[in-house]
C-alpha positions in Angstrom: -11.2 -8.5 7.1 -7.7 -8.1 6.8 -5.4 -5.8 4.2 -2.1 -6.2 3.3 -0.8 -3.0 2.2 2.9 -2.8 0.7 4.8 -0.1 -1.0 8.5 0.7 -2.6 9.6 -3.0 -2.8 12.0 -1.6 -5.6 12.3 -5.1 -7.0 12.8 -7.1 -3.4 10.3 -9.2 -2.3 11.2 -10.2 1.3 10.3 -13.7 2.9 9.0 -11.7 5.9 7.3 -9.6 3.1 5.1 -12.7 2.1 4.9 -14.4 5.5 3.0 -11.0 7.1 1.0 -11.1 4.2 -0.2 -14.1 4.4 -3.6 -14.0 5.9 -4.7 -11.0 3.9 -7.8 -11.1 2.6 -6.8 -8.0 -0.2 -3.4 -6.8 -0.8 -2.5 -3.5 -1.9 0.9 -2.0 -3.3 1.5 2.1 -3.3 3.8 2.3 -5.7 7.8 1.3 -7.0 7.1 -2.6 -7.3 10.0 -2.6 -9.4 9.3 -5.4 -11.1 6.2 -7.4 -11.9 6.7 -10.7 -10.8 6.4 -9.2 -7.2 2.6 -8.6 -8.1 2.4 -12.3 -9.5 3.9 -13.3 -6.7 1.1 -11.7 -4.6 -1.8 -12.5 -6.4 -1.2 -15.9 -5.6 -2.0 -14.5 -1.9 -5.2 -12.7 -2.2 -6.3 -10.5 -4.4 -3.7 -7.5 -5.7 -4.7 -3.5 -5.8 -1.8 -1.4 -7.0 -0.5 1.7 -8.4 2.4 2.6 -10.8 5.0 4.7 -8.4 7.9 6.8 -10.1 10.8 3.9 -10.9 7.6 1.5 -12.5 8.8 1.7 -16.1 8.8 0.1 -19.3 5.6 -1.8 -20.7 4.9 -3.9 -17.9 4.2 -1.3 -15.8 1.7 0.5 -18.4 -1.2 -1.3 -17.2 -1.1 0.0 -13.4 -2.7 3.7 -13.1 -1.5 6.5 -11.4 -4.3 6.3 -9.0 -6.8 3.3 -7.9 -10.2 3.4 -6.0 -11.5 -0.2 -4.3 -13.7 -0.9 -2.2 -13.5 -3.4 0.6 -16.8 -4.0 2.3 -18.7 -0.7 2.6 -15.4 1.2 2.7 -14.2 3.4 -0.1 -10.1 4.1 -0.1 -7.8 5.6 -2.3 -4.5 4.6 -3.5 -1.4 7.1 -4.7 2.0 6.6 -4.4 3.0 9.9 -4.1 1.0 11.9 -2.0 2.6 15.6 -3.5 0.6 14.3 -6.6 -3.2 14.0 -5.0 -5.5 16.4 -6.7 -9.0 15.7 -4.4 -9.9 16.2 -0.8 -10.5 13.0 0.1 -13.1 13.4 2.4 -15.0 15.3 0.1 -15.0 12.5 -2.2 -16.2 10.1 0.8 -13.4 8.1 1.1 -12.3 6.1 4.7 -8.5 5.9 3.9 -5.9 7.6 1.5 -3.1 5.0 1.0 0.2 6.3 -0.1 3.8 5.3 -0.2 7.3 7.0 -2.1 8.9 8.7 0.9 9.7 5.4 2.8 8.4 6.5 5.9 5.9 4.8 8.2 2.6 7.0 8.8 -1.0 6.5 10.1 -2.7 9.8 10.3 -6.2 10.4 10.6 -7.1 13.5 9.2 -10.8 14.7 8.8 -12.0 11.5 9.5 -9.9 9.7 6.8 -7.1 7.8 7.3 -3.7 8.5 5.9 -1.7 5.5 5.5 2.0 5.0 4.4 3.1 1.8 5.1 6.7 2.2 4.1 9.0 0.7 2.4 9.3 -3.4 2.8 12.3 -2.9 0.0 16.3 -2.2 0.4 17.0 -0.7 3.5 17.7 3.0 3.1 19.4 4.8 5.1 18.1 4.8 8.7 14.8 4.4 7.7 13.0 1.1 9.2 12.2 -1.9 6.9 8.3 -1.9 7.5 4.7 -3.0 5.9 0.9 -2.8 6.9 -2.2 -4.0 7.6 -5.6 -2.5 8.1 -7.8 -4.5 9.8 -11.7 -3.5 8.8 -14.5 -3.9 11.7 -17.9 -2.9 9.8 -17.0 0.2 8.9 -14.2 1.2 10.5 -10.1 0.5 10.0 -7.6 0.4 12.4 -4.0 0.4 10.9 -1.0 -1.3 12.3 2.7 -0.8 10.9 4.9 -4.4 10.9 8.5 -4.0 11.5 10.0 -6.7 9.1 13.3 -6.2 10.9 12.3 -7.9 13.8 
């Protein structure tokens, strides 16, 4: 199975955005969509899990919580955009993954036994940061993450 995981598209939805994404099976956005025809725009994919990041204002972006919990197979992750604001010890709570986004910087960490993942930002470039997305690819139980440089 095979996630899509986006974050800080601050309103710009790439063409290399939508062509990685593709062949997801789930898609999940951490955070500063920007504007909600980006998650219409998705849906139309695969299904869409997403969270409200800190420039998601106005009524639109009302109905996205701070934090989301899916499953995908037998695995449990969790979705924040920032991860300053997470108030649980993920693998107390028996999660595989912690999916986060906000500081624009490419991360896969595994950290007592769960995986951090920020994707990055698939957005405006910012300063010398790269232009990226993810996937997590699920084998049984297990996730293997992969940062895609939509640069290249």
């Amino acid at each position: 199975m095979l996630i899509g995981v986006i974050s800080d598209t601050h309103g710009l939805l790439r063409l290399e955005a939508l062509s990685v994404l593709a062949g997801s099976d789930h898609i999940v956005h951490a955070g500063d969509t920007g504007d909600p025809a980006i998650l219409d725009r998705r849906a139309e994919i695969a299904p869409v899990t997403a969270v409200r990041g800190n420039v998601d204002r106005g009524a639109w972006a009302k109905q996205f919580p701070k934090t989301n919990v899916f499953e995908v197979g037998d695995v449990s992750i969790y979705l924040i955009h920032d991860l300053q604001e997470l108030d649980l010890k993920p693998e107390a709570a028996g999660f595989a993954a912690l999916i986060y986004g906000h500081s624009h910087v490419p991360k896969a960490k595994t950290k007592n036994g769960v995986l951090y993942f920020n994707p990055g930002s698939a957005g405006p470039k910012r300063f010398r940061l790269p232009v990226t997305l993810g996937n997590l690819h699920l084998h049984e139980q297990r996730l293997e993450a992969e940062i895609v440089d939509l640069t290249r």
